[in-house]
N, C-alpha and C positions, 0 to 999 in steps of 0.2 A: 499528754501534749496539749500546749495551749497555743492558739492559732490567732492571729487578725486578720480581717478582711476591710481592705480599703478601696472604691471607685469612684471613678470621676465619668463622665458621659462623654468627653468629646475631650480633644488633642489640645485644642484652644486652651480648655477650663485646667489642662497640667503642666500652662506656662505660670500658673499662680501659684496659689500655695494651698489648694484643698487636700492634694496626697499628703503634702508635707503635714496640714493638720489633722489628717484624721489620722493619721500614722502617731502623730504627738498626743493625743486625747487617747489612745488605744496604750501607749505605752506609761503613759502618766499612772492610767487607771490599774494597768497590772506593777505600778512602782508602788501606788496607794495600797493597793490591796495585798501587797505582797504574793503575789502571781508570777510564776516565770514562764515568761513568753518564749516560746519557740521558733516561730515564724511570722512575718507579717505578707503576706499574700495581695499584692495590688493587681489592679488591670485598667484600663482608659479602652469604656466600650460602653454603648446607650443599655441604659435599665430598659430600651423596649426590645433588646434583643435576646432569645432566649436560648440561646446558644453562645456563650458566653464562657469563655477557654477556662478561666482562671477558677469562676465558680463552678465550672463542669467536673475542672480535675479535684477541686474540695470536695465535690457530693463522691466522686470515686473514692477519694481514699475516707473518707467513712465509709461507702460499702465495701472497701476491700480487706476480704480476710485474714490477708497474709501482714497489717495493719497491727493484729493485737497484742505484740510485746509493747507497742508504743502510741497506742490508738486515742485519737482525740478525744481529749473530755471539756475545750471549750471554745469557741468560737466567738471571736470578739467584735462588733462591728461598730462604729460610731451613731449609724442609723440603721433601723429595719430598712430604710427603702433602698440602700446598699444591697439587699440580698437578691431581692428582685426586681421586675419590670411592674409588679401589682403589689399594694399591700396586702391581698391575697395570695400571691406567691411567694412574697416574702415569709407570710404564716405558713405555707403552706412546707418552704423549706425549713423554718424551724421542727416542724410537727414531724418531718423527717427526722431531722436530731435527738427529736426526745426518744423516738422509737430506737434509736442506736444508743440511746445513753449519753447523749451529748448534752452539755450546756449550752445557751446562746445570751450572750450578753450584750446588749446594745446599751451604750454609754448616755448617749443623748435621749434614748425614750424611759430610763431608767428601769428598764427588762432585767431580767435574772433567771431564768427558767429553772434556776436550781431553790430560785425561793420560793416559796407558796402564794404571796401575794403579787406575782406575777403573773400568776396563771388567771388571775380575774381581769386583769390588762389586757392578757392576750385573746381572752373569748369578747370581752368588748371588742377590742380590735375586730375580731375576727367575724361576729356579726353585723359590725359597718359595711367590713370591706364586701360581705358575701351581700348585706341592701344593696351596696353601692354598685356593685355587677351584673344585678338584679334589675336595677331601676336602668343604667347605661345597656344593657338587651333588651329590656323593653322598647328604647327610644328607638335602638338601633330596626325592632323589628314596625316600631310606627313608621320610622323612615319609609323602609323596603316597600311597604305598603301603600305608602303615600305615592312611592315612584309608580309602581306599578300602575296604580286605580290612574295615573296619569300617563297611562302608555310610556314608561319609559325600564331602564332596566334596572332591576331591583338589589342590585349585586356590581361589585366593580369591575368582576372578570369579565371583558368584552372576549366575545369568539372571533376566533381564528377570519380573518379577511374583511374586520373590523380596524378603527382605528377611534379615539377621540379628537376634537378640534373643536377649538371655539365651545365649550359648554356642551356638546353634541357627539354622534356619535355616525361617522360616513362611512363607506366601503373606503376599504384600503388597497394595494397593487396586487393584494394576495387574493381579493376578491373574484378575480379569474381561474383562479385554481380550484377555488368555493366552486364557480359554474364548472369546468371542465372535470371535475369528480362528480356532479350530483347527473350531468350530462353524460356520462362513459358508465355510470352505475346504471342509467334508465337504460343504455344500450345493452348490459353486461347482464340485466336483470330478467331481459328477454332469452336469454339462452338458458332454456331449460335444461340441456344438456349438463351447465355445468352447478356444483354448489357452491353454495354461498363460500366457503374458504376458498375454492379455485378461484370465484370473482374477484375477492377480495387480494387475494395472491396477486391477478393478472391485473388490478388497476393499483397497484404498491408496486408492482415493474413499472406501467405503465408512467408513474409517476415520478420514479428515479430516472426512468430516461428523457423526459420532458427537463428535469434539472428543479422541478417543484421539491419545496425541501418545508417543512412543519415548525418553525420557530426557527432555522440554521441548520436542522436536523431532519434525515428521513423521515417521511410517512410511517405510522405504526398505524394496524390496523383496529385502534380503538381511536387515532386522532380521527379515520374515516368513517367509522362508528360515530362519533359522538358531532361531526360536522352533518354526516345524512340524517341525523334523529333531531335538531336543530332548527325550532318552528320559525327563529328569526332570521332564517334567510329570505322566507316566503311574507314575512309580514306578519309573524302572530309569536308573543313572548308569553308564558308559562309559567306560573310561580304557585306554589301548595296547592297543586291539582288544577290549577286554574288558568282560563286563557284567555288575553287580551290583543287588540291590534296593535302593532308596533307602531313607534312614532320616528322610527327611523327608516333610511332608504333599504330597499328590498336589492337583494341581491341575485334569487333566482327567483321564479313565478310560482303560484300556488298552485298553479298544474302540474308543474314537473314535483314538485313536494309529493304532492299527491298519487300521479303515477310509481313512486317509488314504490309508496308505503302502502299501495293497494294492492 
């Protein structure tokens, strides 16, 4: 079975004519070569998304077993960067195919993976792309570091009763629910009587009946975990062992932090 795969990024870019030509240059190339093509497989969906239907169900029926009266032997694309959202994962889905016995054939990088002198294209390739990931993690981890050493947060995930505006980062409406957990825990922490799963139990009631809800959804008792273990409600962010003053508004006191976790 010989297969194409055609994509386009956005809805916009398949009122023109990109499907139409890589569907043309795919079909040209199995006329030239005398190849008979079995299917041509398109989708209109961003190379930065890696869930992606059309190339999902392609990796399935290569691993699928029940596949081998009739099982792919080539894979036609007009570009690597068709296959994925990285020229790393484009290689990377090749490198799948050779271990099934598949071919991959890209039209425009003139690839052949059933030829031999492709295989020195493809580890070039494939040592770029592996600097190239290399050098964008490093930048990415100079960034985090720069945020930080400047009191700021080193990560895009702001926590729960947070919000961003203006460049910055303010308590949000949900910021009272921040205080009325870290404030029924210092209460609930005093009862020796009960354990920590009772506590934990009685302030997840406590908080369904208040109408307090975790993103639209119930309190789970690791959202209440992970908001009491949380140095930046009190003023102090945490990054590879390490801890600095926050440069945003504090949301409970360093006292009450600290009574918890003493």
């Amino acid at each position: 079975m010989i297969i194409g795969y055609t994509r386009i990024s956005t809805q916009r870019q398949s009122d023109g004519t990109s499907l139409d030509n890589q569907k043309q240059k795919i079909e040209d190339y199995c006329r030239l070569n005398d190849l008979e093509l079995t299917n041509i497989f398109s989708e209109i969906d961003s190379g930065g998304n890696d869930d992606r239907k059309v190339i999902t169900e392609i990796k399935n029926m290569i691993e699928n077993p029940f596949l081998k009266d009739s099982p792919i032997k080539t894979i036609i694309v007009f570009k690597l960067d068709r296959l994925g959202r990285t020229m790393l994962g484009s290689l990377q889905f090749i490198e799948m195919c050779k271990e099934h016995n598949i071919n991959v054939v890209s039209i425009s990088d003139n690839i052949d993976t059933s030829e031999p002198k492709s295989e020195l294209i493809l580890n070039i390739l494939l040592s770029i792309a592996t600097e190239e990931r290399r050098v964008i993690k490093e930048r990415l981890t100079m960034g985090r570091d720069f945020k930080f050493k400047n009191n700021q947060l080193p990560y895009s995930k702001i926590p729960f009763g947070y919000t961003r505006k203006n460049k910055t980062i303010i308590p949000d409406k949900n910021s009272e629910v921040v205080q009325y957990i870290f404030k029924k825990w210092n209460v609930l922490n005093k009862m020796k009587h009960l354990t920590k799963t009772k506590k934990t139990q009685r302030l997840l009631s406590l908080l369904k009946q208040r109408g307090y809800t975790f993103n639209g959804k119930d309190f789970k008792w690791w959202n209440v975990r992970d908001i009491l273990n949380n140095k930046m409600y009190c003023g102090e962010l945490t990054w590879k062992g390490l801890t600095t003053t926050s440069s945003y508004p504090t949301i409970i006191s360093k006292r009450l932090f600290n009574n918890i976790h003493n």
